[in-house]
N, C-alpha and C positions, 0 to 999 in steps of 0.2 A: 504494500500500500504506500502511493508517494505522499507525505507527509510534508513536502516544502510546500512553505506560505504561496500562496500568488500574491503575483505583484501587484502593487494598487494603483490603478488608475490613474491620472490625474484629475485633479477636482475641475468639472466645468468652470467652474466660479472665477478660479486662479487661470483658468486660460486665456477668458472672456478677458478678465481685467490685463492678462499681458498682451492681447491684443488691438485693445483701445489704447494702453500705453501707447505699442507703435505708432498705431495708428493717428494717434495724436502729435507725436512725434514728424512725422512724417507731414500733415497737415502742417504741423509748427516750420518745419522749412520749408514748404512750395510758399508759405506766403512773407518770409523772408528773400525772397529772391523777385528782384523789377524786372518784368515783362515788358514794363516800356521800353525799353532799350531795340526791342525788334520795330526795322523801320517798315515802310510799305513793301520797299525792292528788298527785302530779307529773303524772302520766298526766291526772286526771281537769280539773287545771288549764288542761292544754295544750290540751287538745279544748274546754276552753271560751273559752278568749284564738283559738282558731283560729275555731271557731263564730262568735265575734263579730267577728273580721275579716272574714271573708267575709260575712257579713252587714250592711252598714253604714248607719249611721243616715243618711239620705235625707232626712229630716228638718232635720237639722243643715246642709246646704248653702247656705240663706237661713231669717234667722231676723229678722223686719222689728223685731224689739222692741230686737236686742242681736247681739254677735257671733256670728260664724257663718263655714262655710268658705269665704265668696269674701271676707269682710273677711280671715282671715287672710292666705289667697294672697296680696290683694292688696297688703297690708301687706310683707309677706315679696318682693312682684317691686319694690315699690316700693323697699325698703331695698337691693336687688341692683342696682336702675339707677343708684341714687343714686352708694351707694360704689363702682359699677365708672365710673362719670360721671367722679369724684374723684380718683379713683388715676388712669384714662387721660389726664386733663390735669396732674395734679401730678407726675407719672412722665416726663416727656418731658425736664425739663431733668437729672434725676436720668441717661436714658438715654444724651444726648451726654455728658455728663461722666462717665460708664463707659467709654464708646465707644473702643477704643486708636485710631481710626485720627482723631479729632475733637483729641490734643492731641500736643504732640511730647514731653513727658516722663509716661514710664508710673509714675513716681508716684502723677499725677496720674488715670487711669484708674482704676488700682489702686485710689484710695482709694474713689472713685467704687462701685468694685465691690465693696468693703469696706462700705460703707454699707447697697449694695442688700441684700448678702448678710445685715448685721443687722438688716436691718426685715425678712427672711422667715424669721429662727429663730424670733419669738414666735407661735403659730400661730393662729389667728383667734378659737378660744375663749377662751384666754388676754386678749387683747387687747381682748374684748367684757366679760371678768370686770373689767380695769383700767376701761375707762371707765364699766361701770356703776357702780362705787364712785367715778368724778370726776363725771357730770352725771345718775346715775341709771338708772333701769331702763325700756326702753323702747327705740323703732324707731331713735333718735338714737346710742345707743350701739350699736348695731350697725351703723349706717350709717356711723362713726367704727373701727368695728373692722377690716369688711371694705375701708373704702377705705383704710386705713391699711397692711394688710396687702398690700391687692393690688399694694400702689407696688412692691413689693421684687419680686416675680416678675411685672407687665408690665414695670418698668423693666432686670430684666435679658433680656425678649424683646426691648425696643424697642431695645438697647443693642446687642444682637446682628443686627438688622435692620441698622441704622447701618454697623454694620463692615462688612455684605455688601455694600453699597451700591458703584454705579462711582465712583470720582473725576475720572472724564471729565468729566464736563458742568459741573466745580465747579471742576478744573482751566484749562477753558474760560472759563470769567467770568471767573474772575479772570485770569486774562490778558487780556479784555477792558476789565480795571478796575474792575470792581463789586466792590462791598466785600464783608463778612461776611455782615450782614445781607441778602442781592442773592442774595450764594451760597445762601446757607442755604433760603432760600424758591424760589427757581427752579430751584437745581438739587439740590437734598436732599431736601425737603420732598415734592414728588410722586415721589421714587422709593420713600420708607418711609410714607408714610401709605395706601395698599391695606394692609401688611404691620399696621401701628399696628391699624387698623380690625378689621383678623381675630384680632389678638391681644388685643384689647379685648372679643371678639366672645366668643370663649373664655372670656376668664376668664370676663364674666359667666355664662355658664352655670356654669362651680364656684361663684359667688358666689350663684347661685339654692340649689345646695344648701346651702352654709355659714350662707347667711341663716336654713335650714330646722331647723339645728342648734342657730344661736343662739339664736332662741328659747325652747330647753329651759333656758338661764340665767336668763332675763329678757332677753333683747336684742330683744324683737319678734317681730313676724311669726306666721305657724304655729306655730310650737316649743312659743308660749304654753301655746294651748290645746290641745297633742297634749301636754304632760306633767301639765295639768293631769287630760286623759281617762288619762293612763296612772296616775297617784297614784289617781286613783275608779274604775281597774278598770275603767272605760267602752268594752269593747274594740270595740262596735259602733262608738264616736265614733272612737276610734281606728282604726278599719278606713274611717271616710270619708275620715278628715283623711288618711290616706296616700296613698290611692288619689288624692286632688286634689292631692297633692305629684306623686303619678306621673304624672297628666296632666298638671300644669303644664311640667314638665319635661323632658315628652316634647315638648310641644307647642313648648318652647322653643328646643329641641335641634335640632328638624326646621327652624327658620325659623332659627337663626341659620346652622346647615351649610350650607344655600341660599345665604344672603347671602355666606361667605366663601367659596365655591367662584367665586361671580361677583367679588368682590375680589380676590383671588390669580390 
């Protein structure tokens, strides 16, 4: 005979009321937000920026005189390898020195993760806006932004990697007498580096789109020429250049999934 309770219901009562909550809620912002702002040509605007998106200039994909959308893409994956290149090797000694289980006073982690945590408040645009006003406007300053930026979030995934780690096999050397350096490579090394590799793997896909953003500053890549077609109303150019961001990115997405499903 089953003797577990059944579960209880939820009361009508309490549902009714969380759903006037939202609901009220919800009411409470459409009527914070001015509808005046839409003119009469609002309508006749939209159907033409939609017109021109789905229509897109075909043209614009290879242009042998000057730029064109496979120089931007390729500018834009270029500055994504780069700065995710950057940040996965400068991020690792950042991540043992977060790591609590790598020192014996949590200070010392602490501060570690104190660090990480302020080099991922400033957020990628920000960071693209500083160095274009120290070395200028171009692929350089955004390959300084996003690899600067990504230290702070791989360095607290790699950090987190670390602590999961056994300290069996680290424990084991050293009992055999190998020193730090012995430990660190043999028996550390290959249990977080699959884990480094996937998490590397990731960001750069965020850093394909970020790269795609920077641009609209001056940092490079696409962004260039999709705010210069959105400033001339260009919305056919504009309706290419996204559509090669969505491929790109699709395209990107699909081969790195692959690869870390075979790492992990």
């Amino acid at each position: 005979m089953n003797n577990r309770p059944v579960p209880k219901k939820p009361s009508r009562i309490r549902f009714w009321l969380v759903a006037v909550f939202i609901f009220a809620i919800y009411v409470w912002s459409f009527t914070g937000i001015d509808f005046g702002g839409f003119t009469e040509n609002a309508l006749r605007d939209f159907k033409t920026i939609m017109r021109g998106l789905f229509n897109p200039d075909w043209g614009y994909v290879y242009l042998p005189e000057g730029e064109d959308l496979l120089r931007g893409l390729r500018d834009t994956l270029g500055i994504s390898i780069i700065g995710t290149f950057i940040s996965a090797i400068l991020c690792v000694p950042f991540a043992f020195w977060a790591a609590v289980n790598m020192s014996k006073l949590r200070s010392v982690s602490g501060s570690g993760k104190f660090v990480l945590s302020l080099i991922r408040t400033f957020p990628e645009i920000i960071m693209a806006i500083i160095f274009i006003k120290a070395v200028g406007p171009g692929a350089f300053a955004g390959v300084l932004a996003l690899g600067l930026h990504s230290i702070g979030m791989l360095g607290k995934l790699y950090s987190e990697a670390v602590e999961d780690l056994d300290l069996g096999p680290s424990e084991a050397l050293t009992a055999c007498g190998a020193n730090r350096l012995q430990v660190l490579w043999f028996a550390i090394m290959p249990q977080v580096l699959p884990q480094f590799f996937s998490f590397a793997l990731y960001r750069f896909e965020i850093n394909i789109r970020s790269a795609s953003i920077l641009g609209l500053i001056g940092a490079g890549g696409i962004g260039t020429p999709l705010i210069f077609a959105l400033e001339a109303r260009a919305w056919s150019r504009v309706g290419i250049i996204l559509l090669g961001i969505i491929v790109m990115v699709t395209i990107i997405d699909i081969i790195s999934s692959s690869i870390r499903k075979r790492l992990v």
